[in-house]
N, C-alpha and C positions, 0 to 999 in steps of 0.2 A: 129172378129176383135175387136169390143165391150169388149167383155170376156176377150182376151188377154191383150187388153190397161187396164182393170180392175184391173185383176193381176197385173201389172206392178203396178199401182199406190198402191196397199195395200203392196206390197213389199217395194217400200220408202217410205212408211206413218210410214212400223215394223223399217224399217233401221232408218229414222229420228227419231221415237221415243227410239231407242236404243242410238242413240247417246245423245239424252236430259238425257238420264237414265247416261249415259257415263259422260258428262259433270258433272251432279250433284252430283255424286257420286267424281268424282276428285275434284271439288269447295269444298264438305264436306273435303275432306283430305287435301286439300288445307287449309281450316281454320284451321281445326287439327294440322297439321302443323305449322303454322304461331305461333298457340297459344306454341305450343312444343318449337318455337325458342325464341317467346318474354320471359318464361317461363326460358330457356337456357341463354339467355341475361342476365336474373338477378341474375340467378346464378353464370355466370362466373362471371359480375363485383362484387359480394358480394368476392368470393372465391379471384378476382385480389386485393382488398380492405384489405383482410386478408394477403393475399402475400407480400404488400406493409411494411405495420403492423410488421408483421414476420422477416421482412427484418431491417426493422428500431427497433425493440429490437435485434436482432443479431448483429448489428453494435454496438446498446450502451452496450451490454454484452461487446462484444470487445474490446472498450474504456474502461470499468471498467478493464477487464483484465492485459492490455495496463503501467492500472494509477497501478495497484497494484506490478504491476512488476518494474513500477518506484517509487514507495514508497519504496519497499524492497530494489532499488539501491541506495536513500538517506539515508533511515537506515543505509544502510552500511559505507556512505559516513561518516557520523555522527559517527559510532561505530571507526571509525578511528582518526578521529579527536579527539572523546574523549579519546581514548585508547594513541595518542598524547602527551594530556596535560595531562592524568592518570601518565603517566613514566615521565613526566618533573615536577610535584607536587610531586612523591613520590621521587625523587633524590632532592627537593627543600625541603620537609620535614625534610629527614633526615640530610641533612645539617644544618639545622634551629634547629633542636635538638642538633642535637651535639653542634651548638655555645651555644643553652642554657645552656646544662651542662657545658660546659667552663666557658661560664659566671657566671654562678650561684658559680666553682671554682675560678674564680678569684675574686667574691665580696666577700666570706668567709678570701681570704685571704690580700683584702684590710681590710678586718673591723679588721682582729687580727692583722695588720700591725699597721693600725689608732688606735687601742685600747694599743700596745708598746707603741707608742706615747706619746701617750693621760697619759698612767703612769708614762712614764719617765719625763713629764711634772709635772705631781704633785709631783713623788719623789725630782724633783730639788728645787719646790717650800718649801716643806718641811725640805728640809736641809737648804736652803736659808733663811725661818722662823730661824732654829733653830740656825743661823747666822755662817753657814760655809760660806769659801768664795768661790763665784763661781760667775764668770764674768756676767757681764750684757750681755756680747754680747752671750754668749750661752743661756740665759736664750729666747733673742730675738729670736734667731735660731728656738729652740724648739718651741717657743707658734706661729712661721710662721709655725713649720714643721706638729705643732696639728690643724691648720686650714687647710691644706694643704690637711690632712689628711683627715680631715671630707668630705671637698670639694673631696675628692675622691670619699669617701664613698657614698657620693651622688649623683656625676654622677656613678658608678658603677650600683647603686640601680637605678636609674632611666636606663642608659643602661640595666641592667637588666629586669625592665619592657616591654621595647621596644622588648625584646628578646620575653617575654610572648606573650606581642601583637601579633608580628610576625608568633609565630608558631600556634595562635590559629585562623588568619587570614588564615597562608596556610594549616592548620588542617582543616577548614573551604572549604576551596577551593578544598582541595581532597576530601572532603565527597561530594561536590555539583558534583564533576566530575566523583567518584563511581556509584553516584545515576544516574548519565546523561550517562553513560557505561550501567549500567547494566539495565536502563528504557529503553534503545537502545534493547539490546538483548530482553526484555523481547517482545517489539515491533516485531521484529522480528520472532520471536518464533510464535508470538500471528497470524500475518502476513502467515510464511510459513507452519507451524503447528510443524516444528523440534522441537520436547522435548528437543532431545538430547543436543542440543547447549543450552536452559535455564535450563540443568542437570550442564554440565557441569560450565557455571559461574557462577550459585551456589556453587559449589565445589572450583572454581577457587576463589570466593569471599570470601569463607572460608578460604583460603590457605593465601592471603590478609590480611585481618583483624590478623589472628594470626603473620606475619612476621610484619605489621605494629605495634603489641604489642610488639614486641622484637627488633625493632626500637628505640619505646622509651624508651626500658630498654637501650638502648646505641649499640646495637648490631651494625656492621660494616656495612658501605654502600652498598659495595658487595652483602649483603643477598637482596638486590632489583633483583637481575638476574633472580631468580627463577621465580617471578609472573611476569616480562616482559618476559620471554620466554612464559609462562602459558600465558599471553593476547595476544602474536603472535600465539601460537597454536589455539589460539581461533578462532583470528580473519583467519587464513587461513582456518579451519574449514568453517566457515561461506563465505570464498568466494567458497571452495568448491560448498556448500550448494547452493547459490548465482548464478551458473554458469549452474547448473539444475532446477535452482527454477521453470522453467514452464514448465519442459520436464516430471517432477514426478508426480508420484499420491497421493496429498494433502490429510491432514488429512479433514474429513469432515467438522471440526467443527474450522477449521482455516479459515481465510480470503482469502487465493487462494482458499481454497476448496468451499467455500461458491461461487465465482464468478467463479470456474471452474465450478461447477453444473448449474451455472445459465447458464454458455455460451454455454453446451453442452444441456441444458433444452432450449435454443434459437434457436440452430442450427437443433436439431430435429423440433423443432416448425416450422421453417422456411422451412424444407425437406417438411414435410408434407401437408404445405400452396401449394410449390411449385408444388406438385403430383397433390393435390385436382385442383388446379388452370388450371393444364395443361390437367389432365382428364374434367375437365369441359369447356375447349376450344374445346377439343377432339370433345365433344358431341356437342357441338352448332355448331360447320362446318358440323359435320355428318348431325345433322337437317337444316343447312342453305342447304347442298348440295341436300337434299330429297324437299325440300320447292322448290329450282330452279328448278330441274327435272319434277315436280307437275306442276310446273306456266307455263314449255315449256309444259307439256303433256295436260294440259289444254288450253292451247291459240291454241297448235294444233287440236285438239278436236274443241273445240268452232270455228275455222275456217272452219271445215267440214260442224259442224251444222251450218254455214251461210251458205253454198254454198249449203247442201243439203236443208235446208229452200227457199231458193230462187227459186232451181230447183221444188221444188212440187209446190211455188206456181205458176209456170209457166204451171203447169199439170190441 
């Protein structure tokens, strides 16, 4: 009986010291663990910190996007307006030339009118010296009609000037709104990367300049049609242009293209923030889920070894 009861106790003494082997060995994996999640923890929040990050330059690529698309709409707004006052300056132009050369014909033929005058004046003076008779009251006529005369001659000459003024003001005026045209397009150009359209008002500007040469030679109002149709072809070009601007593929070295590379250099950033982020939540539940498992497999364990503790020291 001895012997028997003997056995019995070296059998719970193997069984209790298996379980102490048991326990320690899961507390080891237990720490292991713990340190694998604290570990896990800092990774996800660095990788959710990046996410954040990623997400907030995708938004302001966006925004840049957003602004360059409403730049190229004011461009346009502007290339209107100037293209506007471009056709109401160069119809104000050639008006203003043409009264010049009027002008300038009607002061040539005031001055040879006032210069009759002006001799029929002294011939009368000189018959009148050489004592023909010729009435006082003609003589008064003439020397009214030789002042008269000059007093033309000098408002003509001063209208005249006024003329100069005039066209060298709205001469003035179309070069400032050429220049505010075609700084528009070049904007534009510069903006969506289309050559095509700063080829063409180049060309268009050439076509310009030479009918505005044949302008001042006197040429007929009419020859304006040409370069107004040429600045609507343009400008519908560009709304063309205008109505795909953000559905094309930009030249690279344009202004959408520079913020199209950036928004698609944001969105992948942002992809891959999102991957790494969600892969490293992945793993930190995987590990929180093994860490719980461990803490039930051990608190069950360590319940055994109380009760198998208790029971031997009852033996």
């Amino acid at each position: 009986m001895t012997e028997k009861k003997y056995g019995i106790n070296e059998r719970k003494k193997a069984d209790l010291a298996s379980l102490i082997d048991d326990v320690e060995t899961l507390e080891f994996q237990q720490q292991q663990q713990q340190a694998v999640v604290e570990e896990l923890s800092l990774k996800a929040k660095e990788f959710a910190e990046q996410l954040v990050e990623a997400d907030g330059k995708r938004e302001q690529a966006a925004i840049r996007s957003d602004r360059v698309i409403d730049a190229a709409s004011h461009v346009r707004s502007i290339m209107h307006k100037a293209s506007m006052v471009k056709k109401q300056t160069s119809r104000s132009d050639a008006v203003t030339s043409k009264t010049l050369t009027e002008m300038k014909k009607l002061v040539q033929q005031v001055i040879f009118a006032a210069d009759l005058v002006n001799r029929l004046v002294l011939m009368i003076q000189k018959k009148k010296s050489s004592g023909a008779l010729i009435s006082s009251e003609l003589s008064r006529v003439l020397e009214g009609a030789s002042t008269d005369a000059d007093t033309a001659v000098t408002a003509t000459l001063k209208a005249l000037s006024t003329c100069h003024t005039a066209v060298a003001a709205s001469e003035d005026g179309t070069r400032l709104t050429h220049q505010e045209l075609h700084q528009s397009i070049e904007l534009y150009a510069m903006i969506s990367g289309d050559k095509n359209i700063l080829n063409e008002v180049q060309a268009l500007q050439q076509r310009i300049d030479e009918k505005e040469h044949a302008l001042h030679q006197g040429t007929d109002i009419s020859d304006l049609a040409e370069q107004e149709t040429g600045i609507m072809a343009l400008m519908n070009r560009i709304e063309i242009s205008i109505r795909s601007f953000d559905r094309t593929d930009p030249d690279d070295h344009s202004l959408l293209g520079l913020v199209s590379q950036a928004d698609q250099y944001t969105k992948q950033e942002y992809e891959l923030a999102l991957t790494a982020s969600s892969y490293a939540n992945r793993e930190l539940e995987e590990a929180k889920a093994k860490l719980a498992q461990t803490s039930l497999n051990l608190e069950s364990l360590e319940a055994g070894l109380s009760a198998a503790s208790a029971a031997a020291a009852l033996i």
